[in-house]
ROFI-284194 format. One line per 8 residues: number of its first residue (from 1); their letters; for each residue x, y, z of N, C-alpha, C. Coordinates in steps of 0.2 Angstrom, whole numbers, plus 2048, in hexadecimal, padded with zeros to 3 digits. Layout:
<recs>
NUM) a) X,Y,Z,X,Y,Z,X,Y,Z | ...
</recs>
This chain:
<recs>
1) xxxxxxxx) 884,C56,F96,87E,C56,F9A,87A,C50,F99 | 878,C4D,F9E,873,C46,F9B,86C,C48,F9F | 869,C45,F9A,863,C47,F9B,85D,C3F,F9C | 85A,C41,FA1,854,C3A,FA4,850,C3B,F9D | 84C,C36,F9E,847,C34,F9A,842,C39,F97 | 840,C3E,F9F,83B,C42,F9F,83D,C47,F9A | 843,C49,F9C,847,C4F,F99,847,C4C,F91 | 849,C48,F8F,849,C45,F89,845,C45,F88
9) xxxxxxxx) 83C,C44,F87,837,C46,F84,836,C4C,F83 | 83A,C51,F86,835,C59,F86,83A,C5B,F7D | 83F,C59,F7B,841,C59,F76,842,C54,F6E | 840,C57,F6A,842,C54,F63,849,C50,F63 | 848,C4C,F5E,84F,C49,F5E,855,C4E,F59 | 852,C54,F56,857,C57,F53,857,C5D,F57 | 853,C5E,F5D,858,C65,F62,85D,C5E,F66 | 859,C5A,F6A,85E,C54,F6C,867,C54,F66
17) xxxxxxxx) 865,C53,F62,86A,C54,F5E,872,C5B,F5E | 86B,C61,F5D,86E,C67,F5F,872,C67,F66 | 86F,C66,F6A,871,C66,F70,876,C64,F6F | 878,C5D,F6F,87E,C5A,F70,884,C5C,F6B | 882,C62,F67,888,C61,F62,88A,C69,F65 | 885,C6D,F68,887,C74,F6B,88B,C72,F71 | 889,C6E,F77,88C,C6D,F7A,891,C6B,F7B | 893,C66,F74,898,C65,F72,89F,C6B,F70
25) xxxxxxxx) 89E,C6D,F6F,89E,C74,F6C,8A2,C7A,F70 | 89C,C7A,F73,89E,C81,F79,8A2,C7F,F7F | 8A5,C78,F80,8A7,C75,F85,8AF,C78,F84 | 8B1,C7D,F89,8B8,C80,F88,8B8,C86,F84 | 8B2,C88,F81,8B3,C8D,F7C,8B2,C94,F81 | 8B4,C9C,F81,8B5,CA0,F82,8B0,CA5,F81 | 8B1,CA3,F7A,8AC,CAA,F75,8A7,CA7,F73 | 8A4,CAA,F6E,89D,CA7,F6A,89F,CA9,F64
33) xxxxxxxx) 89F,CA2,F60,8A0,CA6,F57,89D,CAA,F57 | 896,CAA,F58,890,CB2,F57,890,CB8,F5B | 88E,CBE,F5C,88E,CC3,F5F,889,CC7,F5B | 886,CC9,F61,880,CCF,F5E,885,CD6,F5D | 881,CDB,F5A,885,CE2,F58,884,CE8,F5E | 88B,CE8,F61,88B,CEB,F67,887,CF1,F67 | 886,CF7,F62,885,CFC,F60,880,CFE,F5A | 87B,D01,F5A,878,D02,F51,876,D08,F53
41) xxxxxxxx) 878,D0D,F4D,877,D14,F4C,86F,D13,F4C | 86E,D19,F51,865,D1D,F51,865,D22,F4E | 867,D28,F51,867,D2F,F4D,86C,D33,F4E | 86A,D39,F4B,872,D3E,F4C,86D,D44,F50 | 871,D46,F55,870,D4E,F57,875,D51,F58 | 871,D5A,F5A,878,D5D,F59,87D,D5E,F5D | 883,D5F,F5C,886,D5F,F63,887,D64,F66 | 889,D62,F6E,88A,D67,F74,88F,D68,F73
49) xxxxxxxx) 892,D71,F74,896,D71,F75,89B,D70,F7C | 8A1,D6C,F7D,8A2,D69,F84,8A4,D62,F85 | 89F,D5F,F7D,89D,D56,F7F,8A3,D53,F7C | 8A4,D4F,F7D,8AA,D4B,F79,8A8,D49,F72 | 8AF,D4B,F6D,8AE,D4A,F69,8AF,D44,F63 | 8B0,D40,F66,8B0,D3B,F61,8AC,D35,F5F | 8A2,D39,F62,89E,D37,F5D,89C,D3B,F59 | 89D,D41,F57,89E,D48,F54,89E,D42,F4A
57) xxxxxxxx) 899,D44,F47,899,D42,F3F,89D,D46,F3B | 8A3,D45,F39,8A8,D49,F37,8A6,D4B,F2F | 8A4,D44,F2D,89F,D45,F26,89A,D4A,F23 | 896,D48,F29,890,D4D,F29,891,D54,F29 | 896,D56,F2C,899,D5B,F2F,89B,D5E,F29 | 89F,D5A,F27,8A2,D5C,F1F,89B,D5F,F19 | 897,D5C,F18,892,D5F,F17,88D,D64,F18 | 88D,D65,F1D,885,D69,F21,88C,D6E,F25
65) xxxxxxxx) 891,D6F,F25,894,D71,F2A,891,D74,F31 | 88F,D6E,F34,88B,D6C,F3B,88E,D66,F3D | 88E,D68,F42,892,D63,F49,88C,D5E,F4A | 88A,D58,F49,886,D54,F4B,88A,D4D,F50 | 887,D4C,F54,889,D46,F55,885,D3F,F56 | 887,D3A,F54,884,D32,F51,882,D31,F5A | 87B,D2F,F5B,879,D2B,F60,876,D25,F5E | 878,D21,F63,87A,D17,F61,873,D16,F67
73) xxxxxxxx) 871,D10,F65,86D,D0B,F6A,870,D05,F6B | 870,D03,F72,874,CFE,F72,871,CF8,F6F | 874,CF1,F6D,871,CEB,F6A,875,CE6,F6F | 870,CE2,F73,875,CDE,F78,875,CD7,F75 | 870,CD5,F70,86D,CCF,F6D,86F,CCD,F68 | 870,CC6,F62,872,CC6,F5F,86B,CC5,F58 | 868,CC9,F55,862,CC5,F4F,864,CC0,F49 | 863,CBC,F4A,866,CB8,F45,85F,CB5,F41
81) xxxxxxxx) 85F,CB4,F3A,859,CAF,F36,85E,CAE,F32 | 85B,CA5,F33,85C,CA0,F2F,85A,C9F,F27 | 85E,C9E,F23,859,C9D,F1D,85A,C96,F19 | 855,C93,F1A,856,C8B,F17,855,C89,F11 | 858,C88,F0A,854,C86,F03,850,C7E,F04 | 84C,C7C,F04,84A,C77,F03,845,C74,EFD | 849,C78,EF9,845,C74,EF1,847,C6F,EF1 | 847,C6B,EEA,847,C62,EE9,84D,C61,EE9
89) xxxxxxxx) 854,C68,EE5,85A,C66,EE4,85F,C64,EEC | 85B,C68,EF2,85E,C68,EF8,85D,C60,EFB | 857,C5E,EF9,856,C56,EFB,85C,C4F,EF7 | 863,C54,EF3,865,C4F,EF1,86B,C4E,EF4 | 86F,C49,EF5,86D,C42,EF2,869,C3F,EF6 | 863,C3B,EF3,85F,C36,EF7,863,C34,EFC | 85E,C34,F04,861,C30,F09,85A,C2D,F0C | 85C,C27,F0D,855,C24,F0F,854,C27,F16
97) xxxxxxxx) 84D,C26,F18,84A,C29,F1F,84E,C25,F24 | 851,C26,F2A,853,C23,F2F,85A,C22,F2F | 85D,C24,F2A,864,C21,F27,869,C29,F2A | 86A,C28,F31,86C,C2C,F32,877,C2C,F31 | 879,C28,F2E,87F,C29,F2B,881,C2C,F24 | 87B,C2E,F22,87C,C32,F1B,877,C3A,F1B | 87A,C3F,F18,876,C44,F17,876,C48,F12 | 871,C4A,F11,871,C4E,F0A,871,C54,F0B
105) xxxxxxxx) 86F,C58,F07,870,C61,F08,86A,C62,F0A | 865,C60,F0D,860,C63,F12,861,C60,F18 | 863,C5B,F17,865,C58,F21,86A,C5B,F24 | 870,C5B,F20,874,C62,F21,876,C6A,F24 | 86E,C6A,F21,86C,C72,F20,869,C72,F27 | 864,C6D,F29,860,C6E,F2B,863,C6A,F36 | 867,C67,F34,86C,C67,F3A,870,C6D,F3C | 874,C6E,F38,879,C75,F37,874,C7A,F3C
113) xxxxxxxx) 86D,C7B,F36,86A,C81,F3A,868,C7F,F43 | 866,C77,F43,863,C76,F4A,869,C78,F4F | 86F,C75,F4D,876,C77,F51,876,C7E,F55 | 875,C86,F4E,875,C8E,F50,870,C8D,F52 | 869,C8C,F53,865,C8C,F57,867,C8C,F5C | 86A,C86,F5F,86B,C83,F65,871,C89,F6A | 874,C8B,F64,879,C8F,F67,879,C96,F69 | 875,C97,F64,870,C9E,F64,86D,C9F,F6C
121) xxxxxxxx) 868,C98,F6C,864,C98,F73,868,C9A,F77 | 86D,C97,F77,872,C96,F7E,873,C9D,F80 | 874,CA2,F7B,877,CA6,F7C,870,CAD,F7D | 869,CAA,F7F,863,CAE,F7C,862,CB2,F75 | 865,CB2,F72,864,CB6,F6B,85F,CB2,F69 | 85C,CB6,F64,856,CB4,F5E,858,CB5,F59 | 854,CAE,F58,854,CAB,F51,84D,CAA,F4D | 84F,CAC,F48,848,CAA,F42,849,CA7,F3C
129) xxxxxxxx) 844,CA0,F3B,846,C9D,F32,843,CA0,F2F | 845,CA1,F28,842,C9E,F21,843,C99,F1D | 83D,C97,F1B,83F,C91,F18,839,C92,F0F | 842,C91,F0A,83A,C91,F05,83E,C8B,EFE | 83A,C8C,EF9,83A,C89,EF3,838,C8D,EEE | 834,C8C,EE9,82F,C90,EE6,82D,C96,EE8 | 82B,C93,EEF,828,C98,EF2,829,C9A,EFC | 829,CA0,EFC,828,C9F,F06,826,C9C,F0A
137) xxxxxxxx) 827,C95,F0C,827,C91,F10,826,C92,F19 | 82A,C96,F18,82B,C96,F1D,82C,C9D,F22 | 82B,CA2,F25,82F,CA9,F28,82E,CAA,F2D | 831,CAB,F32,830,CAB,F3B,835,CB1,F3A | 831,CB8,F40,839,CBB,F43,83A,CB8,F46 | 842,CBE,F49,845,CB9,F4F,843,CBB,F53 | 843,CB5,F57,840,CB5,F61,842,CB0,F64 | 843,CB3,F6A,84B,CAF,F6D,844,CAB,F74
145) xxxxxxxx) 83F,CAB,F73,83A,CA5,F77,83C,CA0,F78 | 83A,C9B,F7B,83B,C93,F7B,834,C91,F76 | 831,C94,F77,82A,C8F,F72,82C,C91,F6A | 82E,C96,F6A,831,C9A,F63,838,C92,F61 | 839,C93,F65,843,C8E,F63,83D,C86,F62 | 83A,C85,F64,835,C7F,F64,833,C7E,F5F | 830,C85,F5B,82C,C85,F54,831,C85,F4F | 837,C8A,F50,83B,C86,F4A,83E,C81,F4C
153) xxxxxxxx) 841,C7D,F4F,843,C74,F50,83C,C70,F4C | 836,C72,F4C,831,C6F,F4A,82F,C70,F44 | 831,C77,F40,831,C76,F38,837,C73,F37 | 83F,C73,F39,844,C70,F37,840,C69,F35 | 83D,C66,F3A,83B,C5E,F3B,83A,C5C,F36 | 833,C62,F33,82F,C61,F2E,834,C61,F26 | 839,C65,F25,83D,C65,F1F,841,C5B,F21 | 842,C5A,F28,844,C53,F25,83F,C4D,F24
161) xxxxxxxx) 83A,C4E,F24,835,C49,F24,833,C4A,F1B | 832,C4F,F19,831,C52,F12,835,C4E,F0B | 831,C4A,F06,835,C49,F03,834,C4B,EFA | 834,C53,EFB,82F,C55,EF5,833,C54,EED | 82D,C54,EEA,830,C53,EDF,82F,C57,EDB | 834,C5B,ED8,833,C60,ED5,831,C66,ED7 | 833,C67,EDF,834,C6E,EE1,836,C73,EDF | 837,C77,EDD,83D,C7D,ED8,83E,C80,EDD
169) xxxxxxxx) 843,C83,EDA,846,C89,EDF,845,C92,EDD | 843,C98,EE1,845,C9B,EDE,844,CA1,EE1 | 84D,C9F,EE3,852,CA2,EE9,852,CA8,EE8 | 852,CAB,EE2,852,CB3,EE0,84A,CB6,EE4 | 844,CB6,EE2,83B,CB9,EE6,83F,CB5,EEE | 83F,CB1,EF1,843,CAF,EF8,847,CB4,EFC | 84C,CB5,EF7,851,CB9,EFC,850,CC0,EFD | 84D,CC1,EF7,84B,CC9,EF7,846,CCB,EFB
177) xxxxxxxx) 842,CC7,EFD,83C,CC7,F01,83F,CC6,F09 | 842,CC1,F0B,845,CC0,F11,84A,CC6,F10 | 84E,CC8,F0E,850,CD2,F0F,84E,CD5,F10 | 846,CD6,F0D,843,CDD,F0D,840,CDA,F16 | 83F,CD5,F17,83A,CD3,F1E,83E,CD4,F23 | 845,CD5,F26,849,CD6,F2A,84B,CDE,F2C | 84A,CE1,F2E,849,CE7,F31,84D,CE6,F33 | 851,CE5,F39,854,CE5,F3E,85B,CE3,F3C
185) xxxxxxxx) 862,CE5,F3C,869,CE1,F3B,86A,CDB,F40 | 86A,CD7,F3A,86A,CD0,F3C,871,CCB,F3A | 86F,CC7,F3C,875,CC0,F39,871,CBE,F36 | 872,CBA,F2E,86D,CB8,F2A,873,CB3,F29 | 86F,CAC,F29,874,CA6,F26,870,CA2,F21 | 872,CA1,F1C,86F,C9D,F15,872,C96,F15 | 86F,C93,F15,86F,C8C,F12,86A,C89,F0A | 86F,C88,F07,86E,C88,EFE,873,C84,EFB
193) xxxxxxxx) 870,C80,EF7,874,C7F,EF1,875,C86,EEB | 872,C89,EEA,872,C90,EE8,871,C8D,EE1 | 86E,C89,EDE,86A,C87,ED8,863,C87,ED8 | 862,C8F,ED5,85C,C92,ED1,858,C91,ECD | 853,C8D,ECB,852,C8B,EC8,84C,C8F,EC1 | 84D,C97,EC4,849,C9A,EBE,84B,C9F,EBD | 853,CA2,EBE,856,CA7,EBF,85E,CA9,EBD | 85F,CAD,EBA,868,CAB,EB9,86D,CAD,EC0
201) xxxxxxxx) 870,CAF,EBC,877,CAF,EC2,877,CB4,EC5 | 876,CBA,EC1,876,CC1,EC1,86F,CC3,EC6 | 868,CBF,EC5,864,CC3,ECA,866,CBD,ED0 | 868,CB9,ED0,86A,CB5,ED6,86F,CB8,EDA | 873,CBB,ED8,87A,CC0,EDC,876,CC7,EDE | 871,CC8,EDB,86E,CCE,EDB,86A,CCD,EE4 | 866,CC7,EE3,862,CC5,EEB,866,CC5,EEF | 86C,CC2,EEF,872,CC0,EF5,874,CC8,EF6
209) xxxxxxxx) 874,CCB,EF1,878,CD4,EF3,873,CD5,EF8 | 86C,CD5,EF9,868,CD8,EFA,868,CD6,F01 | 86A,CCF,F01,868,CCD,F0A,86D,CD1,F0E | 874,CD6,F0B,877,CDB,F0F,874,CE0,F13 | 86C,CDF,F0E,868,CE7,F10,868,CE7,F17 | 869,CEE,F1A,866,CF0,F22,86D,CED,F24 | 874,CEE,F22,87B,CEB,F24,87A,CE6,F27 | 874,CE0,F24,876,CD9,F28,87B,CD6,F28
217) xxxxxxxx) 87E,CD1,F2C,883,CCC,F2C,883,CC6,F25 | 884,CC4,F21,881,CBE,F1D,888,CB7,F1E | 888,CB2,F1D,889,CAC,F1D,885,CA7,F17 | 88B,CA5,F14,886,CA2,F0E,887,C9A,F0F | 886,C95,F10,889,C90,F12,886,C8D,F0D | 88C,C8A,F06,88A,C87,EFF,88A,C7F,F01 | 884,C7E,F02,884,C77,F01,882,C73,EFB | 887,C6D,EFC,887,C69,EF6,889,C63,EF6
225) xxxxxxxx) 889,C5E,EF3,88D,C56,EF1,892,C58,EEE | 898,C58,EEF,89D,C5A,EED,8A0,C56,EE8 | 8A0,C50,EEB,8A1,C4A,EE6,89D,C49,EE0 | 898,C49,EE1,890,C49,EDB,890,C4F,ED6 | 890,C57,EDB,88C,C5B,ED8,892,C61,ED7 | 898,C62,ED9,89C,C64,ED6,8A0,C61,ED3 | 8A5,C5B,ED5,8AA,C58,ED0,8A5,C53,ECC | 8A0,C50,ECA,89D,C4F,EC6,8A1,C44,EC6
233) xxxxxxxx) 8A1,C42,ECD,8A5,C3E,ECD,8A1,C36,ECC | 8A1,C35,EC8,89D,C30,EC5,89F,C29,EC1 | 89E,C24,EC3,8A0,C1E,EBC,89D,C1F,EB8 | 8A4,C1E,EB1,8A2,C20,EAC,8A0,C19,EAA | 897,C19,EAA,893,C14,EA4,88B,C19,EA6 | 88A,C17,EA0,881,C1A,EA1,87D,C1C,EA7 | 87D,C22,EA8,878,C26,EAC,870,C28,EAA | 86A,C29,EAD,865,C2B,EAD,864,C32,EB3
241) xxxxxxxx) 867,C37,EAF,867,C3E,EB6,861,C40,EB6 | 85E,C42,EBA,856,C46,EBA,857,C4C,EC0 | 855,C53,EBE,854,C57,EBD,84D,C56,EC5 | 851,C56,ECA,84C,C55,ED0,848,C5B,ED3 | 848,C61,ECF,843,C66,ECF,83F,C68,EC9 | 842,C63,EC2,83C,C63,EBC,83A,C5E,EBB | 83D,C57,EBD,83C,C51,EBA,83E,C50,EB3 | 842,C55,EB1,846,C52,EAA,84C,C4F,EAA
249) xxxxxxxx) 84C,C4B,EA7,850,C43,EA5,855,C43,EA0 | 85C,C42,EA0,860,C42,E9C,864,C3B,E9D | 864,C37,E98,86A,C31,E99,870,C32,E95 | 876,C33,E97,87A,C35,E97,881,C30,E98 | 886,C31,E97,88D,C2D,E98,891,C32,E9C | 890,C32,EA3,895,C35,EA6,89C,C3A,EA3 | 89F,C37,EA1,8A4,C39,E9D,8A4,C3C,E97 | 89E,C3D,E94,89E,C42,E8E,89C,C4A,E8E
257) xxxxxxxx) 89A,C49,E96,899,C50,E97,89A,C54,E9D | 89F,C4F,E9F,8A2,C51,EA6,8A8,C58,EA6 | 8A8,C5A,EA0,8B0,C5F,EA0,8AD,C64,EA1 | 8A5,C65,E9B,8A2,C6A,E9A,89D,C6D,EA1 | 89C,C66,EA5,898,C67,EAA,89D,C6A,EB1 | 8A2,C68,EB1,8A9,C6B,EB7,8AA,C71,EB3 | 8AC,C74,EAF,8AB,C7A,EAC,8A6,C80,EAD | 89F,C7E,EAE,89B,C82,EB1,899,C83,EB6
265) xxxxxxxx) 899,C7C,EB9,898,C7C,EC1,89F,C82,EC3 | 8A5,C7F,EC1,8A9,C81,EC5,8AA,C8A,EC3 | 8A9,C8A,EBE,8A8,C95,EBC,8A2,C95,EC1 | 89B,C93,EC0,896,C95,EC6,897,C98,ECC | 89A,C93,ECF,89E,C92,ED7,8A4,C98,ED7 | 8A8,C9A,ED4,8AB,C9D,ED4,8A9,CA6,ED2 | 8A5,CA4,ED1,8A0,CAA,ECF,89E,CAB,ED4 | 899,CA8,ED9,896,CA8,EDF,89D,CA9,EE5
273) xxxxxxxx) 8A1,CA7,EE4,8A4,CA7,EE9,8A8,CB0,EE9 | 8A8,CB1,EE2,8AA,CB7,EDF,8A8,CBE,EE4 | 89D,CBD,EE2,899,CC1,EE4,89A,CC4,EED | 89A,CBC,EEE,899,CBD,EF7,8A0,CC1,EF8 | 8A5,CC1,EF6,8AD,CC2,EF8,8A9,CCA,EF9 | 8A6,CCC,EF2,8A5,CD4,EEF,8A1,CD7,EF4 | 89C,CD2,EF6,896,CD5,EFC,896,CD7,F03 | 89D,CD2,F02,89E,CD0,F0B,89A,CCC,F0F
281) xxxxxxxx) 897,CC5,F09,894,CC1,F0C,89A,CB9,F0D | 899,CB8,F13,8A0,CB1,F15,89B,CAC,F12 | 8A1,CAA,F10,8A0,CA4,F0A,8A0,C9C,F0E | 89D,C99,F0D,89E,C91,F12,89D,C8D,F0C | 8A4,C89,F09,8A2,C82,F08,89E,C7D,F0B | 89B,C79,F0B,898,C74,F0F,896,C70,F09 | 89B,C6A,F0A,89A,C64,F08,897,C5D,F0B | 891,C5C,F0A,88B,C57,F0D,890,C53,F11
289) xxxxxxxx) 895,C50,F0C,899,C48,F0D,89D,C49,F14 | 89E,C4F,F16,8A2,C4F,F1B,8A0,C4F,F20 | 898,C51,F22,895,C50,F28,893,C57,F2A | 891,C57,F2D,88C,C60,F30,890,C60,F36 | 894,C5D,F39,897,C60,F3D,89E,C61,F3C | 8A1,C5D,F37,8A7,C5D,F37,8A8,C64,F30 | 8A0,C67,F2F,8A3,C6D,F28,89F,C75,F30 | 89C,C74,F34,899,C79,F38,89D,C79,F3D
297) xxxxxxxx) 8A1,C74,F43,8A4,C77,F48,8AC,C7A,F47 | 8AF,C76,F40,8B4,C7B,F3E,8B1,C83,F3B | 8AD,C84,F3B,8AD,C8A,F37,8AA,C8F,F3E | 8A6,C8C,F42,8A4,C8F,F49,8AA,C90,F4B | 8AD,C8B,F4E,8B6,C8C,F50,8B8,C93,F4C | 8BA,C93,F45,8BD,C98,F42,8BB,CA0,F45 | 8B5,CA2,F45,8B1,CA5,F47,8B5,CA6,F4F | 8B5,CA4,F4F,8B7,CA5,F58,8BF,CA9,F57
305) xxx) 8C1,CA3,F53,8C8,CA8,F56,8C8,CAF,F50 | 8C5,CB1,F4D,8C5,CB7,F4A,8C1,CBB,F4D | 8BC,CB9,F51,8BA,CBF,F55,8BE,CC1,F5A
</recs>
């Protein structure tokens, strides 16, 4: 689709962006990687005798030895919130402003998301961000408006313009909070380096169990420097690493503590990838170096031929 001038003012350069990587996208596609939930239980009453029987609660029955049967309201929409980490660790690795051939785990994050927005719109479903660090940043329900899809494109902006120091993260008071706040069964998509910076492992898998609450959907997409921040891949002479959420400093020699450092990165990871298998949350690698589209529209695709 090309757009005059006029049409190109009425949008930002990262829904312009969106756009063209949805359209890109849906050209020849069939289905929607997303789907709202056809069906969600309301209540049970008793049954008539005469009615067919197989919304009949065979369970319940087993119990209360009463015939009840499940009535459903239909769900034609899809609810989806977004959940974006943008503490100081997400800003890494430094990319200068304008330098659109490189990206970090918040440019990443914050494309990815413009993209499902874009796709979402297409399809009218509602969307809502969260955005936090420290602390709640940000929380929108979803609502499938055009002025609403406006405001989030408009906080996205705001996370790329932002170049914070020493923002902590602390994913565990976030997630748990963004669970209790969704009422409604939703699609919930994360975007995170999933490094906590006040919290162990143990209440950190605890916040991710919790985003299942009310049988939402979850999608965890791990972003990271894979080259950097998981295989620890560096020339071996003198380093100054600093701690871009406390500002502490160590100078180090790559090599003397690189075994010890891929030994826990790699148990963490494997841990994490452990929990989600256990929760029934889909796990998404997403490594920055590969580009945001080349780690999102295979995994959209994926999505499709399994629905």
């Amino acid at each position: 689709m090309s757009l005059n001038q006029q049409e190109f003012q009425q949008f930002s350069h990262l829904e312009l962006l969106a756009r063209q990587v949805v359209e890109g996208f849906i050209t020849g596609l069939h289905k929607s990687p997303f789907h709202g939930f056809s069906v969600e239980f309301a209540e049970h009453r008793l049954y008539n005798t005469g009615e067919p029987t197989k919304h009949i609660d065979w369970k319940l029955y087993g119990r209360s030895d009463k015939m009840f049967v499940k009535r459903y309201e239909e769900e034609t929409n899809l609810r989806c919130q977004i959940v974006i980490d943008s503490s100081s660790s997400m800003y890494f690795p430094p990319v200068e402003k304008g330098d659109d051939t490189k990206e970090n785990k918040i440019t990443f994050s914050v494309k990815c998301a413009a993209a499902i927005i874009e796709l979402l719109k297409s399809q009218r479903d509602a969307v809502g961000l969260s955005v936090f660090s420290e602390n709640m940043e940000v929380h929108t329900p979803a609502r499938s408006t055009n002025m609403h899809t406006k405001l989030l494109y408009s906080e996205l902006e705001k996370l790329l313009e932002e170049t914070p120091t020493q923002k902590k993260t602390s994913a565990v008071k976030a997630l748990h909070e963004i669970a209790e706040s969704i009422h409604r069964r939703s699609l919930v998509i994360l975007f995170s380096d999933m490094f906590d910076s006040g919290s162990d492992n143990e209440e950190l898998f605890s916040a991710l169990q919790h985003l299942k609450h009310n049988k939402h959907e979850v999608i965890l997409f791990h972003v990271t420097d894979k080259k950097l921040e998981l295989d620890f891949d560096y020339e071996n002479r003198p380093y100054t690493f600093v701690d871009i959420e406390t500002g502490e400093e160590i100078k180090v020699q790559p090599s003397e503590v690189k075994e010890n450092y891929l030994r826990s990165i790699s148990t963490y990871k494997q841990q994490l990838k452990l929990r989600c298998g256990q929760y029934r949350i889909e796990f998404v690698e997403a490594d920055v170096n590969e580009g945001f589209k080349q780690v999102l529209l295979p995994y959209l695709l994926k999505r499709t031929r399994m629905m």
